[in-house]
C-alpha positions as CSV (number, residue, x, y, z in Angstrom):
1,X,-0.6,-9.6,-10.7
2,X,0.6,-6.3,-10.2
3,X,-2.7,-4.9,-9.3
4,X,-4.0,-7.8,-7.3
5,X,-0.7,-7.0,-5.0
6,X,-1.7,-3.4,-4.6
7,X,-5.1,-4.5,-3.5
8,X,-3.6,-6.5,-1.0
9,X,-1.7,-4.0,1.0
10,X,-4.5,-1.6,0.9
11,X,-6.9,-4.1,2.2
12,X,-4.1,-4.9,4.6
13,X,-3.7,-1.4,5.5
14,X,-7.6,-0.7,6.1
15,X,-7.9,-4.6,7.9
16,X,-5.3,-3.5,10.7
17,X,-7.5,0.0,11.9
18,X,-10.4,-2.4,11.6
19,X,-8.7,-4.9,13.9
20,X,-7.5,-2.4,16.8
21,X,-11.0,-0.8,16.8
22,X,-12.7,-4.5,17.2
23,X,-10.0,-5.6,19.8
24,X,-11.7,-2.9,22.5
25,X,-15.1,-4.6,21.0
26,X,-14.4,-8.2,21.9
27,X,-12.5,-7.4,25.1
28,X,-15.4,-5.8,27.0
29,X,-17.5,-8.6,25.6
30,X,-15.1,-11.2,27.2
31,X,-15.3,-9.7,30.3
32,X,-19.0,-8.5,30.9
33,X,-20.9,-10.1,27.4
34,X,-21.9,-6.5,26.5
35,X,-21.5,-5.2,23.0
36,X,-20.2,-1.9,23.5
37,X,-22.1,0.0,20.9
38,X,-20.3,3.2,21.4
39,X,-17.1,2.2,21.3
40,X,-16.9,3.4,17.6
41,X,-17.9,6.8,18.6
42,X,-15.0,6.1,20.9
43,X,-12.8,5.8,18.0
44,X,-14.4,9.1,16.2
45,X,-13.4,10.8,19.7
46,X,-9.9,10.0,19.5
47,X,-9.3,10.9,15.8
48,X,-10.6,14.6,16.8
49,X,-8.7,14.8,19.6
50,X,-5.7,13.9,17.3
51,X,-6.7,16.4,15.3
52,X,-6.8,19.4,17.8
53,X,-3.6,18.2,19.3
54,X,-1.6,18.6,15.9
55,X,-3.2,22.2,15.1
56,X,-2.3,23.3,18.1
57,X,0.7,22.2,18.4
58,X,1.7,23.6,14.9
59,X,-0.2,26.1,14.5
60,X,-0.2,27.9,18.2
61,X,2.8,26.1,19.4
62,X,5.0,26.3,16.4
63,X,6.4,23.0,16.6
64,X,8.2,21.7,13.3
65,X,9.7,18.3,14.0
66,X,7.2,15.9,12.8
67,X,8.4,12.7,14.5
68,X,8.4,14.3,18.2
69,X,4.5,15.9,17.0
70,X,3.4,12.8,16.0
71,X,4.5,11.3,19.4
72,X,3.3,14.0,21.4
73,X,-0.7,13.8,19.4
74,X,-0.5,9.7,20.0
75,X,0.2,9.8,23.8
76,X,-2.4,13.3,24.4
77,X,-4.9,10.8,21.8
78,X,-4.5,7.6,24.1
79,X,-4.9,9.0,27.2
80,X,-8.0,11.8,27.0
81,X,-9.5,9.1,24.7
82,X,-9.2,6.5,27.3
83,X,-10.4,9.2,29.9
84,X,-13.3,9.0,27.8
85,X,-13.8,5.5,27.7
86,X,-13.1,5.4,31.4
87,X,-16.3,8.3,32.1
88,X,-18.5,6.2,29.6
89,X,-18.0,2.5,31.8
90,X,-18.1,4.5,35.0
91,X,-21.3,6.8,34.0
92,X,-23.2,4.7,31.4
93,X,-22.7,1.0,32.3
94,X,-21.6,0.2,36.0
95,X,-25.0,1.3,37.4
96,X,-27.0,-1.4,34.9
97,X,-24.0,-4.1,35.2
98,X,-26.6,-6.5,37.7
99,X,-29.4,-5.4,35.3
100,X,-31.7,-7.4,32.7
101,X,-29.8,-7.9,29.6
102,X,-31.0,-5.6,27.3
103,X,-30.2,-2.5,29.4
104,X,-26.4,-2.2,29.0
105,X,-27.0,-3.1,24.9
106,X,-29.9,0.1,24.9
107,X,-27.5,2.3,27.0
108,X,-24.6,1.2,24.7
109,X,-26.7,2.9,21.6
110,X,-27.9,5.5,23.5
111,X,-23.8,6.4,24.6
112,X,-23.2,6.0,20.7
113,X,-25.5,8.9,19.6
114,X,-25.0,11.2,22.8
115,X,-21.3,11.1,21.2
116,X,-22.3,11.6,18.3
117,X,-23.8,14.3,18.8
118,X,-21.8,15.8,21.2
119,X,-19.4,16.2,18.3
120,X,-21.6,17.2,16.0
121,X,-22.4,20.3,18.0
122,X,-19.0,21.2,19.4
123,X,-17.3,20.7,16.2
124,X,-19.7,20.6,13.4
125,X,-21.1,18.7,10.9
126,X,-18.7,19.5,8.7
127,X,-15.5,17.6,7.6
128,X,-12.3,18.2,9.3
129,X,-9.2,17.9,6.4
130,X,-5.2,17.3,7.5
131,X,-2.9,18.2,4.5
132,X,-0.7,14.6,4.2
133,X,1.7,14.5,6.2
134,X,3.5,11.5,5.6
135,X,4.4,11.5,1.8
136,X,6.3,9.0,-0.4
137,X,6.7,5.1,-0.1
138,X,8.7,2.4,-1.8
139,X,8.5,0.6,-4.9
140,X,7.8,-2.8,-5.3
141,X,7.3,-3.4,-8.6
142,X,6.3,-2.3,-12.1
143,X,3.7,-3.7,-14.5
144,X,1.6,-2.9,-17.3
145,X,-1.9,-3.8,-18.0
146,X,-3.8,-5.8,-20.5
147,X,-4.8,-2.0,-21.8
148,X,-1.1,-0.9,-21.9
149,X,-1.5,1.2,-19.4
150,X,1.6,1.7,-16.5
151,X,0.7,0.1,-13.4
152,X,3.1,1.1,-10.1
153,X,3.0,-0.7,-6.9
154,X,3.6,0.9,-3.9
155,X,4.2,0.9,-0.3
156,X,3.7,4.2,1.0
157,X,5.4,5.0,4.4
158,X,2.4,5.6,5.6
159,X,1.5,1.8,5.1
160,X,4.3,0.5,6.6
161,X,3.6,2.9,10.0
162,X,0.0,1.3,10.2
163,X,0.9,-2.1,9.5
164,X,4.1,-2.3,12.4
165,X,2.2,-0.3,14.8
166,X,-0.8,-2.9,14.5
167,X,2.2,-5.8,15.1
168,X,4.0,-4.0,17.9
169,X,0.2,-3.0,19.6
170,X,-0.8,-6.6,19.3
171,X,2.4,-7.6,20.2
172,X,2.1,-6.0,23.5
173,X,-1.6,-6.6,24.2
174,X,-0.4,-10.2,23.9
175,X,1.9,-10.0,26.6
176,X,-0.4,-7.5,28.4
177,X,-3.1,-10.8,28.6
178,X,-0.7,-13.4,29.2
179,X,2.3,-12.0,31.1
180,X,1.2,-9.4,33.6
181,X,-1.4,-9.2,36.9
182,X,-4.1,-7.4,34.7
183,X,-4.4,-9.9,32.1
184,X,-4.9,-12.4,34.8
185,X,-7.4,-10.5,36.6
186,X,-9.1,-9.7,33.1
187,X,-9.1,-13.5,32.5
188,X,-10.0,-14.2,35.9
189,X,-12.9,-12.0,35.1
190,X,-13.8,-14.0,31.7
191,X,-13.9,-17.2,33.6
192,X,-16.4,-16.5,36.4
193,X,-16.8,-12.6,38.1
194,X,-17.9,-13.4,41.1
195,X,-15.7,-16.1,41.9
196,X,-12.8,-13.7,40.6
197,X,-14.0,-11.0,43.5
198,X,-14.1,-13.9,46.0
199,X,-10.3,-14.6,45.1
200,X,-9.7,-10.9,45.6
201,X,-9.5,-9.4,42.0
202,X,-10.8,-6.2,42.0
203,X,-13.6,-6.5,39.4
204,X,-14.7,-3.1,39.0
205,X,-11.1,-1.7,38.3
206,X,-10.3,-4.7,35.7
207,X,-13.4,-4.0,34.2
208,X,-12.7,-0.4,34.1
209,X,-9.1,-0.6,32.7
210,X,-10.6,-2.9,30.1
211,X,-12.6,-0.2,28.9
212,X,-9.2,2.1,29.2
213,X,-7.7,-0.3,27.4
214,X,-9.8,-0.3,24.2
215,X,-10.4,3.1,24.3
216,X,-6.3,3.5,23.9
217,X,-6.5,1.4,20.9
218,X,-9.2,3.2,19.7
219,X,-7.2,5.8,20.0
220,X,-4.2,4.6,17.7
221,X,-6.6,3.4,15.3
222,X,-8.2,7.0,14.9
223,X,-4.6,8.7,14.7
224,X,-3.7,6.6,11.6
225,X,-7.2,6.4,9.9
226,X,-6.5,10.7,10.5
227,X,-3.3,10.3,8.9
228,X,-4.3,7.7,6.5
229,X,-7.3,9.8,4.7
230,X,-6.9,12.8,6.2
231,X,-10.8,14.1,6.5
232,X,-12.5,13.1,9.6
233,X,-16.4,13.6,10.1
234,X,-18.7,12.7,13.5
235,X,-19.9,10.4,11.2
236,X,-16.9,7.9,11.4
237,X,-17.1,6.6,14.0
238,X,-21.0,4.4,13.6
239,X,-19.4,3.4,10.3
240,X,-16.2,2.2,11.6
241,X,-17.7,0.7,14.8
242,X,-20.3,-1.5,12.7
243,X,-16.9,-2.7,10.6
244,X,-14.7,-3.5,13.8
245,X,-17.8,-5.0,14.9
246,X,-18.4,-7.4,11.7
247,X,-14.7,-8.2,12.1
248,X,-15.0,-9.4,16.2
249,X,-18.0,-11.2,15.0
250,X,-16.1,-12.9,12.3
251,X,-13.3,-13.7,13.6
252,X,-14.7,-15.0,17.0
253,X,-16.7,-12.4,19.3
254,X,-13.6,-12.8,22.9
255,X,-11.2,-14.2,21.0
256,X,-8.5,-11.4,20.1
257,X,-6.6,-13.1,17.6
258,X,-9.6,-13.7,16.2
259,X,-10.9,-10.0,16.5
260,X,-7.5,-9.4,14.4
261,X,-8.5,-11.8,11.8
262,X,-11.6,-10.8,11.1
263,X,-10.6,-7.0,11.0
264,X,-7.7,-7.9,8.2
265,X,-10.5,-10.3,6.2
266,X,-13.3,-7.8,6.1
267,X,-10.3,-4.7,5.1
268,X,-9.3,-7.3,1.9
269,X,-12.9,-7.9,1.6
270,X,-13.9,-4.6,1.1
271,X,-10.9,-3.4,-1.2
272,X,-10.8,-6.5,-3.6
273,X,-14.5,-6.2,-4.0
274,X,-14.3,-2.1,-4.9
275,X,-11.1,-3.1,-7.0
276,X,-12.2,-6.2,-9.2
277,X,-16.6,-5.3,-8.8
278,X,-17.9,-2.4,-7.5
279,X,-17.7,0.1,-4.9
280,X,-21.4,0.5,-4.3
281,X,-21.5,-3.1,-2.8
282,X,-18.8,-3.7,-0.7
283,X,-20.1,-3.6,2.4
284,X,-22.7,-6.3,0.7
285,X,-20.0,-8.2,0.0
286,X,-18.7,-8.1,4.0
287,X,-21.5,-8.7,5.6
288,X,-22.5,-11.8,2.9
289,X,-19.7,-13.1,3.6
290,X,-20.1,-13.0,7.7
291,X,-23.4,-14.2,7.5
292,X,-22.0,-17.5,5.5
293,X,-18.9,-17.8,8.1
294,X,-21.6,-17.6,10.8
295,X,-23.9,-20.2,9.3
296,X,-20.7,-22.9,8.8
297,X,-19.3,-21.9,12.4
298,X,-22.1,-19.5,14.7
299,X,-19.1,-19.1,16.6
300,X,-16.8,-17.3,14.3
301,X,-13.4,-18.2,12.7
302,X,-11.6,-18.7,16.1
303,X,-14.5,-18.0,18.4
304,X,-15.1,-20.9,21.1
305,X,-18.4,-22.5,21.2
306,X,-20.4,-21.0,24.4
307,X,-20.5,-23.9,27.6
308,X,-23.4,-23.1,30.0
309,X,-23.0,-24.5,33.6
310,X,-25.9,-26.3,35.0
């Protein structure tokens, strides 16, 4: 029991950087139906401009206060990382936007290894380590197993950051959608673009800030998985991405609760199945388990059924 309970927040833990990545994925897809391939490398952007951001700031800078650093690298994270994913709509994808198809999906991977790349060069292949900076937890319980052996569950503090910073983000986004003149202009844009212009929405800005949007959350999610492991790689960002992307997939490509879902199902997915089988398989085990969901329901978990007009 014991152990099944420390499986659980892990996967928990792992699910909710999984869900804020996949949120930017199904949001863009609402809006234009693009997948936006690069948006992982998005992500990888983000956690090395986290990176930078704390070095400097403790190494050149001398700060020592870790609560006002760790502020200062999420707000410098959020908003070069949304300049990028502002440069990547405006450069990349506007100009094919009335274009066949394929062309955005092509340009989408072509975005995702340029980044790549990019990093690669400027930072090298090698993997950047942070020495943990957010240490200790709380104790939930105490167990042995059917060895003898002590078992310890824990919530670390750094569990808990990840966890109520993916409630208060989705919190937010909620009202973001729901509440405010961008969310309505994003819907707007869901429903029928070119109706949406005729109205008076601005679609190249909504479209654009959606892009700012997810590249914000990105952002987050590359601060904590940073925090969270504490090597980073230009690597992270395709295996990430092709995660969030499993998890808007199953949990219902546009739907953002469902994005949420499916990025906490395939994070207990993948640590149960390295916990209680193998580690070698679990992303076997994730996408089996999409490919059933999507057999039972094509649209996802919460996804809605697709209604062409005629």
């Amino acid at each position: 029991m014991e152990y099944f309970v420390q499986q659980l927040i892990n996967g928990l833990t792992l699910g909710s950087i999984y869900g804020l990545i996949a949120i930017g994925y199904t949001m863009v897809y609402g809006i234009i139906g693009m997948i936006n391939f690069a948006h992982g490398d998005i992500f990888m952007i983000g956690s090395f401009i986290a990176l930078a951001t704390f070095l400097i700031l403790t190494s050149v800078l001398g700060f020592a206060f870790l609560p006002v650093i760790l502020l200062i690298v999420i707000i410098v994270a959020m908003l070069f990382t949304s300049a990028w994913g502002w440069s990547v709509e405006r450069i990349a994808y506007r100009p094919l936007r009335g274009s066949f198809r394929l062309a955005p999906l092509i340009t989408a991977i072509g975005m995702s290894i340029v980044l790549q790349n990019f990093v690669q060069i400027t930072q090298g292949a090698r993997v950047k380590p942070l020495p943990p900076q957010i240490q200790g937890g709380i104790t939930l319980m105490h167990g042995q197993t059917e060895g003898g052996a002590d078992i310890v569950v824990q919530l670390s503090y750094m569990q808990i950051i990840i966890i109520v910073t993916t409630v208060v983000l989705m919190t937010g986004f909620t009202l973001l959608i729901n509440r405010t003149a961008l969310g309505r202009a994003q819907r707007a844009c869901e429903q029928d673009r070119k109706m949406a212009a005729l109205l008076g929405v601005d679609v190249d800005r909504t479209i654009s800030l959606t892009f700012v949007v997810g590249a914000a959350l990105a952002a987050v999610a590359g601060f904590m998985f940073l925090l969270l492991y504490g090597v980073i790689d230009f690597y992270i960002g395709f295996l990430a991405g092709v995660k969030a992307f499993t998890a808007a997939v199953l949990g219902g490509i546009g739907s953002l609760p469902g994005a949420m879902l499916g990025g906490l199902l395939i994070g207990l997915i993948e640590v149960f199945w390295s916990g209680y089988f193998t580690v070698e398989y679990k992303d076997v085990a994730a996408f089996s388990i999409l490919a059933i969901v999507l057999i039972f329901l094509p649209s996802g978990l919460l996804g809605k059924p697709e209604v062409e007009k005629v």
